[in-house]
N, C-alpha and C positions, 0 to 999 in steps of 0.2 A: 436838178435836185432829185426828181423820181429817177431817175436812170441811175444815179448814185445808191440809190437805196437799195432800190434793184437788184445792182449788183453784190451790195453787203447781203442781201437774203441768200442771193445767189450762192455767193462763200460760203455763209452759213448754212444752207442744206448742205453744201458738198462735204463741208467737215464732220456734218454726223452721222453720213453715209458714212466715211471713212473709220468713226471712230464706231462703230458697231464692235458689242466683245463677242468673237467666236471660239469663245472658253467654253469645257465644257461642264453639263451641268451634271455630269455622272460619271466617275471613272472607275471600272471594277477588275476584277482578278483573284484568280485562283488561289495561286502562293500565296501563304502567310509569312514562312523563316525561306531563309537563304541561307545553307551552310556551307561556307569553302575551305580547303586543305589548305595547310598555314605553308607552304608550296607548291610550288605552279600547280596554284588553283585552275580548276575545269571551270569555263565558262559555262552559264546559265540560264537556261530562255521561259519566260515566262509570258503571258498571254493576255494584254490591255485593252479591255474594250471599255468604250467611250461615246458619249452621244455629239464628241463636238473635239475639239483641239484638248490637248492635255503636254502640259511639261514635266520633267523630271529634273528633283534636288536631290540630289546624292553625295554621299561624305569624300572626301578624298580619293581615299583609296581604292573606289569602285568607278568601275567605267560601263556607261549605260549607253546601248547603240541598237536605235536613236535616243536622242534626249528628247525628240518633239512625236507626236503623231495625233491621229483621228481613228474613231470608226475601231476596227481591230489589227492590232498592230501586235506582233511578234518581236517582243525586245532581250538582246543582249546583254545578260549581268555580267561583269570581267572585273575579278578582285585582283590586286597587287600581291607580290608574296609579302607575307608577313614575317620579315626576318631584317636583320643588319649584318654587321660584320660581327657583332656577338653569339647571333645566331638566333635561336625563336625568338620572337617579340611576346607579350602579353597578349591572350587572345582578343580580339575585337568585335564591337557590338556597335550598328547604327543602323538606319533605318532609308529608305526610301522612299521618299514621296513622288507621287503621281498626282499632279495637281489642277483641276480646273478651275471654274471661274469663284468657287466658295470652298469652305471649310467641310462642307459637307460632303462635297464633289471630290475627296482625296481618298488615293488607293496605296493605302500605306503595307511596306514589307519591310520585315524586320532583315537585317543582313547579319551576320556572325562570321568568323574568321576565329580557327583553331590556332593555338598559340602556348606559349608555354607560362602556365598560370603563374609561373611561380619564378618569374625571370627579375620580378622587382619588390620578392617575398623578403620581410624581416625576418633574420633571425633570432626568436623570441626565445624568452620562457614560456611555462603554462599560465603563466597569470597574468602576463600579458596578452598571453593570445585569447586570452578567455573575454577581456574588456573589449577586443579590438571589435567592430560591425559587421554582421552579417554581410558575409561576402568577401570579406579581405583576406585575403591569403598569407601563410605564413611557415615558416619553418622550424621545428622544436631540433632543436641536437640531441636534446640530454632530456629522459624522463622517467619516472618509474610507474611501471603497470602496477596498480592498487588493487582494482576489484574484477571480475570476471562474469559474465554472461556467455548463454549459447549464441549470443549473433554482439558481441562488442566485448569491447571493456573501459574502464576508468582508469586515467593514468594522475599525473601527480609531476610537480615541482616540488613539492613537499610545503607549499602554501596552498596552492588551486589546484582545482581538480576538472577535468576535462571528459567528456565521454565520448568517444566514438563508437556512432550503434553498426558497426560491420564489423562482423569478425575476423581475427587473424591469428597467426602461429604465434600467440604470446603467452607467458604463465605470470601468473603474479611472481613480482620480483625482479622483472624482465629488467633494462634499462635499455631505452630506445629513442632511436631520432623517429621522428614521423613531420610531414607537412598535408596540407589539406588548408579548406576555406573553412571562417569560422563560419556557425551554422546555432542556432536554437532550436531547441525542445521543448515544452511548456515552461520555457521561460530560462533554463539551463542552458548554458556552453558546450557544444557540441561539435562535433567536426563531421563536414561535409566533403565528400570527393576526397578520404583520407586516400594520402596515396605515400610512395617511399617509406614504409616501414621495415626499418631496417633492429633487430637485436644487438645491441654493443655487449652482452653481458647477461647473465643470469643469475638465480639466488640473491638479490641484494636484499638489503632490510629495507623492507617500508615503515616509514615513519608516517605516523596517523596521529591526529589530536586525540584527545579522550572525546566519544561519541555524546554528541549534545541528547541526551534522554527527550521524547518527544512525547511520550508516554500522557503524560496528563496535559500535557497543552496543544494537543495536534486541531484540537477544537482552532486553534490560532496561530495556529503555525503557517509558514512561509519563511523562503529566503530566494534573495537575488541569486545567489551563486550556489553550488554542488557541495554542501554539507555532510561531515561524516558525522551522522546522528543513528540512536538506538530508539528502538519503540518493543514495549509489550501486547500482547495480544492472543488471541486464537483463530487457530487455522477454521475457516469457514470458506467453500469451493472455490480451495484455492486461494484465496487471498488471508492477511492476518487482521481479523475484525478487532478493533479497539474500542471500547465502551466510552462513552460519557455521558454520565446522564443517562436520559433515552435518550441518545444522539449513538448510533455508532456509523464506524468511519474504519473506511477499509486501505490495507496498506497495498499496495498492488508491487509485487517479487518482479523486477523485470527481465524476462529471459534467466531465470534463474539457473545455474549448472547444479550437477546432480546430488553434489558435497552440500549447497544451501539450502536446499526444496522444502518445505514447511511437510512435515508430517499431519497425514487428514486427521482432523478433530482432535489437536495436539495444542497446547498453550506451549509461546514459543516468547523466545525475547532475538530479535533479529537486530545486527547492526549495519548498516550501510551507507548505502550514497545516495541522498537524498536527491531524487532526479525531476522534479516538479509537481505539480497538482494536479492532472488533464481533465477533473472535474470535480464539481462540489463534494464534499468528503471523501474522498480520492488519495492519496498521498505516494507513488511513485518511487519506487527503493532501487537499488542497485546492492541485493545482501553480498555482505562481507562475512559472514560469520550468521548462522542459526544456531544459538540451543535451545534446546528442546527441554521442553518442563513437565512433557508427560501429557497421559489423554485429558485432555478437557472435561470429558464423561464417563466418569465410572460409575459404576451401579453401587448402590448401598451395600456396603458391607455386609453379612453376618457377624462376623466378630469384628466390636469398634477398637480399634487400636489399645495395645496394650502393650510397651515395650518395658524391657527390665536388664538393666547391667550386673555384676557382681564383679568385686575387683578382690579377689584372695591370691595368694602368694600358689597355690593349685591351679590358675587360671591364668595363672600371667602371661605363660610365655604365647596362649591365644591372640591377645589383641597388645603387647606389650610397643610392638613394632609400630604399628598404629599412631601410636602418640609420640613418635619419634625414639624410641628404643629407651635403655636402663639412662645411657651415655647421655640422654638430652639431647636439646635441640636448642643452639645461642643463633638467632636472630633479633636484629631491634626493627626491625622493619613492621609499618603499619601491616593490618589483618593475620594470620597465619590460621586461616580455617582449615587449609586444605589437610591437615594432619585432625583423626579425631579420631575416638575410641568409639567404636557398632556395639551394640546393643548385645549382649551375649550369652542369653537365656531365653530359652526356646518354649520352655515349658507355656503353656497359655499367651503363646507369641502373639500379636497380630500387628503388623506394620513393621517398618522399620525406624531404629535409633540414633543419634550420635548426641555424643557430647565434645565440643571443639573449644578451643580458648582464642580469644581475638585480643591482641594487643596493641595498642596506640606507638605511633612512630616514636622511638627512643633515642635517634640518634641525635638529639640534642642534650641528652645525660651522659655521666657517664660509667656505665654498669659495671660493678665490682664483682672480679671472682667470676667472670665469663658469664655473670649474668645478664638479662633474663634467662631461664630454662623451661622447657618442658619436658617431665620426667616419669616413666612407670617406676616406682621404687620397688623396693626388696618386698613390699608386704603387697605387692601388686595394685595399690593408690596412684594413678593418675592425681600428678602434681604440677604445678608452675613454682617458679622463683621468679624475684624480678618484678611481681605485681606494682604497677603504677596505674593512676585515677585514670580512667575511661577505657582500662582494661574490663574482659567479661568471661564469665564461661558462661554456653549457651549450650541449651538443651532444645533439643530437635525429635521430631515424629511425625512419621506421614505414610500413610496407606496408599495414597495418590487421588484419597477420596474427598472431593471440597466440600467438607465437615459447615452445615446450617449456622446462621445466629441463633443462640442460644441452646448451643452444645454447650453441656459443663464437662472440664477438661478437671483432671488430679497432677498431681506429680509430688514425687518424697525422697528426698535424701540425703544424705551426711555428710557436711563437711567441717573442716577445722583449719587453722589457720597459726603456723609458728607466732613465738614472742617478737620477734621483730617483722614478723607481716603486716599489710595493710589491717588498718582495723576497721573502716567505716565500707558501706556497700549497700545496691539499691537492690531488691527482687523485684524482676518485673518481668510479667508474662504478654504476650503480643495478643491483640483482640483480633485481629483477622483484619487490620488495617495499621492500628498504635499499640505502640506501648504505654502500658499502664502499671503504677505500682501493685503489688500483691497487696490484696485488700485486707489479709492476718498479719499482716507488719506494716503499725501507720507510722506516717514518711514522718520524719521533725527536722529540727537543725541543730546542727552540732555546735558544743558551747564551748569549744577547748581554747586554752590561750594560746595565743598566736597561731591560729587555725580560724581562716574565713571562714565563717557559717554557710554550711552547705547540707542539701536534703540527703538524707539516709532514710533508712530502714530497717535492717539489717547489721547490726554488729558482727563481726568475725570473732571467734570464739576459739582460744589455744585447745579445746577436748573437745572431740566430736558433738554436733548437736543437728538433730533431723532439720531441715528445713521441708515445712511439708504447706501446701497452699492447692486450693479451688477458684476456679475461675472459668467464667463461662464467656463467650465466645459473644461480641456486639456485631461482628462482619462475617460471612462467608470465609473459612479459612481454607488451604490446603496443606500447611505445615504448621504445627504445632509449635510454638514455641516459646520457650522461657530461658529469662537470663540473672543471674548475679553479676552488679557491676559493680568495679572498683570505683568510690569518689574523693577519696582522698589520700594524700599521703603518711597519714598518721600511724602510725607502730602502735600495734596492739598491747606491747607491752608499758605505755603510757611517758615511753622514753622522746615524744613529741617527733614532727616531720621529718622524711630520710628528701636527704638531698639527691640521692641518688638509685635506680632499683637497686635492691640488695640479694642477698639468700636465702631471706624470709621466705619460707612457702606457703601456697593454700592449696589445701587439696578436695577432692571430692572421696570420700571416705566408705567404707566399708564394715564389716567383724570382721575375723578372720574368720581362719579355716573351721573354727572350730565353734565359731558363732552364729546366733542366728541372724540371719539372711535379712540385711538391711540398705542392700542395693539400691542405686536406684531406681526408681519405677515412674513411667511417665505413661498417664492411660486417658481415654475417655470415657468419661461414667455412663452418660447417654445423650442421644440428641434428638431434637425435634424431630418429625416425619418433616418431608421439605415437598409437597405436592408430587409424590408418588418415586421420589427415588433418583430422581432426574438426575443430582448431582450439578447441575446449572444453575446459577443464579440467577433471580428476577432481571429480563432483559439480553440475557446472551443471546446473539445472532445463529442460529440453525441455518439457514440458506438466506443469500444475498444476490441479490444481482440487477444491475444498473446498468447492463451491456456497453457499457463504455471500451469495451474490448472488439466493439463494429466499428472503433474510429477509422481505421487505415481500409476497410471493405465500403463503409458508406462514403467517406471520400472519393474510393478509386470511381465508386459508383455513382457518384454525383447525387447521392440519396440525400433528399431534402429535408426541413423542419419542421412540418405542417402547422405541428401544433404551437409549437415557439414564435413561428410568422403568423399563424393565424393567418393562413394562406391553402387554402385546399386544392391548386394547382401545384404545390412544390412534387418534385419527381421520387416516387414511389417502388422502386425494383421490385418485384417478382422474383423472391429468393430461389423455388424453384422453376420456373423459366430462362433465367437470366443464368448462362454457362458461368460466367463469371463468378459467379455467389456460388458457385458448388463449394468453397471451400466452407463457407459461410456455414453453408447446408451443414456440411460436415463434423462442423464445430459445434452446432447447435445438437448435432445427435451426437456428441462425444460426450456432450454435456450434460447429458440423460433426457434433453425434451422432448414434445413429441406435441405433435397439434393433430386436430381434429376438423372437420370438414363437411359439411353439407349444403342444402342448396333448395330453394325451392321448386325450381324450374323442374318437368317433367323428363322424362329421357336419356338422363347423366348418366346413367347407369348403379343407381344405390336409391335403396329410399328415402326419398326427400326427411322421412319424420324419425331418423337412425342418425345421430352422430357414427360418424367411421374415424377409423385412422385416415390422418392425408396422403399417408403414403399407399393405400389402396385407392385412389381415386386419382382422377387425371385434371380437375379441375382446381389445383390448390390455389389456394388467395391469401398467402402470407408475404406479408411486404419489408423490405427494410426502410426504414429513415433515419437519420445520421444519429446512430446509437441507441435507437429502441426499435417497436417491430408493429406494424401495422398491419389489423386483418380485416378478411371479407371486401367486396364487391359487392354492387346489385346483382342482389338475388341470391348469392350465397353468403354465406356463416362460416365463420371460422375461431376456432378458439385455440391455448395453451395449456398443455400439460407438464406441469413439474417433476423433478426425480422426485423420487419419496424422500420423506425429512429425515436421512440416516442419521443424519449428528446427535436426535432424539434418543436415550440410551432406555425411554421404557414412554408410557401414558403419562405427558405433559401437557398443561395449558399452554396454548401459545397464540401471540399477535401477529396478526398480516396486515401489513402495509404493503400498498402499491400505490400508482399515479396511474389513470386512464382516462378516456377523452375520446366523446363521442366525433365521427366523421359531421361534415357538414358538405353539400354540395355549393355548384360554384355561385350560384344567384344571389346570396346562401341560403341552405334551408337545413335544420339539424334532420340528425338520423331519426332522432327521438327516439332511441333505446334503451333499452337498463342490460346490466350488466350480473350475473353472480358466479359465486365460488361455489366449487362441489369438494368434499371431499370423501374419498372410499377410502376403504383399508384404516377405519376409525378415527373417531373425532364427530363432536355436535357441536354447530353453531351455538354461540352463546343467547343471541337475540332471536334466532327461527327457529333453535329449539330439534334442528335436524342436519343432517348431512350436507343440507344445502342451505349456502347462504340467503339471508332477505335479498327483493333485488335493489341493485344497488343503483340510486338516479343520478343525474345529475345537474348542476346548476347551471348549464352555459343557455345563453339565451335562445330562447324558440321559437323567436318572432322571424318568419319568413322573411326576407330580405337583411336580417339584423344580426343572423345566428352566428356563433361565434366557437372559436375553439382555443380551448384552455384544461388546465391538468386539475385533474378531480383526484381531493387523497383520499384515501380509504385507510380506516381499523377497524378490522374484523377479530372475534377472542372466539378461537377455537378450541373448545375444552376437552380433555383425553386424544389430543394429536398420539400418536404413533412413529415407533421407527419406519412400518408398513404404510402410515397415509401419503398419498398422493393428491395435488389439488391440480383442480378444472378451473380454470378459468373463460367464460362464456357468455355471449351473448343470451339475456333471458327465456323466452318464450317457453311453451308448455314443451313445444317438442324442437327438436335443431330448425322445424321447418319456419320460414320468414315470417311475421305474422302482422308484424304493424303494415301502416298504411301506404308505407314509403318503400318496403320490399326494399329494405337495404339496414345491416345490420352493422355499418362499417369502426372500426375503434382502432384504440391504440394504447398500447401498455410499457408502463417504464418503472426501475424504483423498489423491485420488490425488496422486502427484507422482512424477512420470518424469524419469532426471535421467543423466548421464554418469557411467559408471562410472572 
């Protein structure tokens, strides 16, 4: 029995001598990727070192020689061609493992194989290719280029809309095949790797839906796919600022060509392609179309608008052409503004006039006698025929000056209305937001038989009779305006409702030649002073900036988040150190800024208790992180200077906002800093009472080991800013020199946005 046993021990060591694993516990290497030619691929050697045995798993198509080794071994990659009888195959993607005795111990290389992407491509529409996954590839036949940029454009099935940001030989109108992998943009359909763009055709019509106005709801705006949408606004550097509330919200022109470009400090109504959100009030356009509304800032007047028409049988053949000549003008189609008589008395002029008539779509009646018309007749009266309810003539004036609440505005003039014209009508002048009835004609309702009760004010009168009304201004306006609207169909002469327009006319009247001078006259009487002339209303953005424009630099740069992670190791570039950021540099002094620089350290060459420019010094500490800009180091100081407020058109109050956020080191310990604004070239703080801001603290915790980082907002109300002021932004102290305990004065700034109080 013991000898038996024995021998079973016996067996037993021998088997776990044999089953030892001489796997290894480490397998490593250089290579990462593997690329091979999708034909007689070149074999490829790379370099496996190992503390013990290692295997290799490899996908088909790859031949690995050897598949075993130890220690360091020299191994052979050899790809297959990547082709059939068809010819390329699809390119190919897998991986290679080096494997020892764990998961941990694997030395993995990715392998690739060129190939022709597009061997097993759909041929799609744009609205198909727009849903398909990032990544898949596809092929368009048929398309039409919609919108244009200096580096892409927007094409179109005439449902979806697609953008490709690389540019090529296309013009709007184009019709083109293209293929590429689909790709995303903040959220938009995009094409990656476009390639085969071929022109079948040029000049075609692009068809566009009517542009979704985005105007008062961009506060909430989003969409899944590339919308042709319009939004209002003012050009502020560079982008179109939109108001809401105190919220504004910037529309960012992307790569815009030189026919779309926002004119500086210009109100503008843009329409385009809504190309995503790439940050918090952000909005991403692709313009189709800018018009232009004029400067944003004009300086108060001397003389407040004063326009005045005269329509005599002596004056006709001046502006006769205007309103569509003697002959008239038969369209039934909704609006016809674009014809209008200009103002045409010079004498005590200030501003400019028109009076236009807007008619409601007719072609559901049926007009008798080639009616509607509009007509200069023989005695030089600007006329219509054809009047139907929700038709208007409108009176217009504008200097290009946006006229205060509680301007009182006038306006006086004559008209009359044939026996068979409409007879009932609203007066109503625009507050600088609504319309509202003229407050010397109260509204009622009409009591005629077989005529639904509806509001007037206004009777139409067969002999001339003044209509003359004052009204003053509840909103910031910049065009004047007041209208007569037709609201029913009832014949003046009491012969009850026309079924259809007729030749009845109504005109805007005149005396003759020989009479006194009862034109009409459209003026402002006067208006409030508005905080020194500005022409701004409370709230308009004067300069903006959220550097969201570092996206594609802090990317390439690997510039990190500090303050978002709340991680004071995230990677910080040295914009001037860092060759790469010269463009950065670049951009930043195109853009009028300009930082300052000191230190407290002995020997630097400048004195420590002198702010300089950084660009005289060699020690600069201005950092990027991914979309805003980090200064200072131990021991030195660093601040930002802004371009001057040009968009300001004289001495305006105005608020600054920013986001900044003191440094903390790694243990953590805060900077323990304060921060303030300077400003020269005029303007006093409202609260310090001086050129320089209070300083400015902040809340993030200051407990050594607990300190933390997070974004501090700031409003500052700077009163009598200037076209001329400049603002500092800087770390405290008496002088630039360090002066707290911690010799380190580090921060970061994001967010600004300077706007009219």
């Amino acid at each position: 029995m013991l000898m038996v046993l024995a021998g079973v021990i016996g067996l037993s060591l021998t088997s776990c001598v044999k089953d030892i694993d001489n796997s290894a516990h480490a397998v490593l290497g250089k290579e990462t990727v593997l690329t091979f030619a999708a034909e007689s691929p070149q074999g490829q050697v790379v370099k496996v070192v190992s503390d013990a045995e290692w295997h290799v798993t490899a996908p088909s198509w790859i031949t690995v020689d050897p598949e075993r080794g130890s220690g360091t071994t020299e191994v052979t990659v050899i790809a297959d061609d990547n082709t059939d009888e068809k010819g390329l195959c699809e390119p190919r993607r897998d991986t290679l493992i080096f494997s020892g005795n764990t998961l941990a111990s694997r030395y993995i290389i990715i392998v690739k194989q060129d190939g022709d992407k597009y061997r097993n491509a759909n041929h799609i529409t744009v609205t198909e290719a727009a849903a398909l996954n990032d990544g898949d590839s596809f092929i368009i036949d048929e398309a039409i280029v919609a919108g244009l940029t200096t580096k892409g454009f927007v094409f179109t099935d005439g449902s979806s809309f697609m953008y490709n940001p690389v540019a090529a030989d296309v013009k709007i109108g184009d019709k083109i095949t293209i293929k590429g992998l689909k790709g995303s943009l903040n959220g938009m359909a995009v094409i990656n790797e476009a390639e085969g763009i071929s022109v079948l055709s040029s000049g075609n019509t692009v068809t566009l839906p009517e542009p979704k106005d985005i105007t008062e709801g961009i506060a909430s705006y989003n969409a899944e796919a590339i919308e042709y949408v319009k939004v209002s606004g003012t050009e502020v550097g560079g982008n179109l600022i939109v108001l809401v509330g105190d919220d504004s919200y910037s529309v960012k022109l992307v790569d815009p060509i030189e026919s779309v470009k926002l004119v500086a400090g210009h109100k503008a109504v843009v329409t385009g392609f809504f190309l995503g959100i790439p940050a918090a009030k952000t909005v991403n356009l692709v313009a189709a179309d800018v018009e232009d509304k004029g400067p944003a800032v004009v300086p108060r007047p001397d003389k407040f608008i004063h326009v005045h028409w005269r329509f005599t049988t002596s004056l006709l053949s001046g502006y006769a052409a205007d309103f569509g000549g003697t002959a008239g003008l038969v369209d039934l189609t909704e609006g016809l503004g674009g014809l209008f008589v200009k103002d045409n008395v010079a004498e005590g002029k200030s501003g400019e006039g028109k009076i236009e008539y807007y008619q409601v779509d007719k072609t559901g009646t049926t007009p008798t006698n080639g009616n509607p018309k509009r007509i200069i007749g023989g005695t030089g009266h600007p006329y219509v025929t054809g009047a139907w309810p929700g038709d208007y003539w409108l009176f217009s004036a504008t200097d290009n000056y946006e006229y205060p609440a509680g301007t009182n505005v006038h306006i006086k003039y004559l008209t009359r209305i044939s026996a068979t014209g409409q007879k009932y009508w609203m007066l109503e002048y625009f507050d600088g937001q609504d319309w509202q009835p003229a407050e010397e004609y109260p509204v009622q309702k009409t009591s005629e038989t077989n005529l639904d009760p509806v509001d007037y004010n206004f009777i139409e009168p067969t002999s001339n009779v003044a209509v003359e009304c004052n009204f003053k201004l509840a909103h910031p306006c910049r065009e004047l305006k007041f209208r007569m609207r037709c609201v029913a169909n009832w014949q003046s002469n009491g012969s009850g409702a026309l079924a259809n327009p007729n030749g009845g006319t109504c005109r805007i009247a005149d005396n003759d030649d020989d009479g006194e001078d009862q034109g009409p006259v459209f003026e402002v009487l006067d208006a409030p002073a508005d905080g020194g002339g500005s022409g701004l209303p409370s709230g308009t953005p004067v300069f903006t900036e959220d550097f969201e424009w570092l996206e594609e630099a802090s990317v390439a740069a690997a510039a990190g988040q500090t303050v978002e992670k709340n991680d004071p190791n995230q990677t910080a570039p040295n914009i001037y150190s860092t060759e790469a950021l010269a463009p950065v540099r670049d951009a930043l002094a195109a853009k009028g800024y300009k930082f300052i620089n000191s230190t407290s350290l002995e020997g630097k060459g400048a004195d420590p208790n002198v702010w300089v420019p950084i660009e005289t010094k060699n020690f600069n500490v201005v950092y990027l992180q991914r979309n805003y800009l980090k200064f200072g180091k131990t021991s030195y100081n660093a601040g930002i200077i802004l371009p001057a407020l040009a968009a300001l058109p004289s001495a305006t109050d105005v608020v600054i906002e920013f986001n900044w956020c003191w440094m903390v080191t790694g243990t953590p310990k805060a900077d323990l800093m304060t921060l303030q604004v300077q400003a020269d070239n005029g303007g006093t703080f409202e609260t310090s009472g001086s050129a320089v801001s209070d300083e400015l603290t902040s809340t993030q915790n200051t407990t050594d080991g607990e300190a933390n980082l997070a974004w501090q907002k700031v409003s500052l109300v700077l009163k009598g800013a200037t076209p001329e002021t400049v603002l500092t932004f800087r770390p405290t102290n008496a002088n630039p020199k360090i002066s707290n305990d911690r010799d380190q004065n580090r921060w970061f700034i994001d967010n600004i946005v300077i706007k009219t109080k």
